[in-house]
VEXLUMNU-101726 format. One record per residue (C-alpha): x, y, z. Coordinates in Angstrom, 2 decimals. Layout:
<atoms>
((X Y Z))
...
</atoms>
This chain:
<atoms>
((0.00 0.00 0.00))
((2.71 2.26 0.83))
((4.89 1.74 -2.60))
((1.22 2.24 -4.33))
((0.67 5.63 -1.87))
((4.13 6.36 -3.62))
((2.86 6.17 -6.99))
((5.57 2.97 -7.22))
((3.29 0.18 -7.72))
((4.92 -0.34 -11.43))
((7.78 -2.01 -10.08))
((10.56 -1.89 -13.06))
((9.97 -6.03 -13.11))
((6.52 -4.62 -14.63))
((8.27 -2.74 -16.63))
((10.29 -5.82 -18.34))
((13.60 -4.69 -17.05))
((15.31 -6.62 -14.04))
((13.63 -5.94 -10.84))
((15.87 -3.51 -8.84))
((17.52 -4.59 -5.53))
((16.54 -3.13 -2.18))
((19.08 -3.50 0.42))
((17.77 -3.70 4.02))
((18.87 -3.89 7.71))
((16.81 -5.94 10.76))
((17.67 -4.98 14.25))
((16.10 -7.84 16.23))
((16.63 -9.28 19.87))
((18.70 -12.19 20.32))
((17.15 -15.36 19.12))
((14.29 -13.34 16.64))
((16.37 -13.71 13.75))
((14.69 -16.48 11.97))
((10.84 -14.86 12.92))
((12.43 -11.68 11.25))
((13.19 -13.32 8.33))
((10.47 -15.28 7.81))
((7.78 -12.01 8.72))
((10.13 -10.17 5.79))
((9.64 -12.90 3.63))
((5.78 -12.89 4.35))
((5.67 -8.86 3.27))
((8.31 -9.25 0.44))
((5.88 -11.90 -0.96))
((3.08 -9.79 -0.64))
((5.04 -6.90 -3.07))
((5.37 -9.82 -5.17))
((9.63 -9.16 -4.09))
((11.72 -12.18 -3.30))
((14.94 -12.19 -1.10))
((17.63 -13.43 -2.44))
((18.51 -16.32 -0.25))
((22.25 -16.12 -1.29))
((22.53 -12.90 -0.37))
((21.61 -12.77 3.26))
((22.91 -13.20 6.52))
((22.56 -13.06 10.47))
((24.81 -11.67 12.00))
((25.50 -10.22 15.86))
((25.51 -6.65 16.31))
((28.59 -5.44 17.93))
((27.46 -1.90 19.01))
((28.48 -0.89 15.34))
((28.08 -1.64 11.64))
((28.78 -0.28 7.62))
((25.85 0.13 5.72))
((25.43 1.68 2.13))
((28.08 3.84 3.01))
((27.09 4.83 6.72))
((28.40 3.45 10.19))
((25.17 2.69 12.29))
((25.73 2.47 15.76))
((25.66 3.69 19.53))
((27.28 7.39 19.24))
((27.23 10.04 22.01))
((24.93 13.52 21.67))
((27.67 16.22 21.57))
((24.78 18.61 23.45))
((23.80 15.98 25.70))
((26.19 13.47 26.33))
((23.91 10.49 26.23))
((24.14 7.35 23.76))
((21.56 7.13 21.26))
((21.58 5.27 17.99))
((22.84 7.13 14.91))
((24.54 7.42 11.94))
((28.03 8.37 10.55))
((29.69 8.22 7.16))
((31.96 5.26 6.88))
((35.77 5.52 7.16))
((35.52 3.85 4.01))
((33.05 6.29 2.09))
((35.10 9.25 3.80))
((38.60 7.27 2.30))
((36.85 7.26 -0.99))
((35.56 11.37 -0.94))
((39.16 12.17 0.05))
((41.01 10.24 -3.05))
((38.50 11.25 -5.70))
((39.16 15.46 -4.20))
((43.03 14.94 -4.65))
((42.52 13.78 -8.57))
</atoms>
């Protein structure tokens, strides 16, 4: 309902080109993974979207992660001083900025 609120329901599968991939991140408690995947299964089927099966994994979260070019993770408010969750740009994306500005 959302995509079709969008005005995206003509997914570019409809189109006759290759569908385009969505990359995605689930946060879950310990020991949820498998209900998370199998509830974003249930909604991907329901967009008529698969998951591709050799491209997923579990993993632990370790207080950070890299993520289409951002670090996710626990960082402290510079105002406030308290942890919240938030995001960064990655070493690696920064690395890249950096090289392409000295060409």
């Amino acid at each position: 309902m959302g995509w079709k609120k969008l005005g995206l329901e003509q997914t570019p599968s409809a189109l006759g080109s290759s569908p385009m991939p969505i990359d995605l991140v689930i946060l879950c408690r310990r020991g949820n993974a498998e209900t998370a995947l199998h509830h974003l299964r249930e909604i991907m089927g329901k967009l008529k979207l698969t998951v591709n099966e050799r491209r997923h994994a579990s993993a632990r979260f370790g207080g950070e992660f890299d993520f289409l070019g951002f670090t996710f993770g626990r960082m402290h408010s510079p105002m406030t001083g308290q942890a919240r969750m938030a995001l960064r740009p990655s070493k690696r994306s920064i690395k890249r900025m950096v090289e392409r500005s000295m060409r």
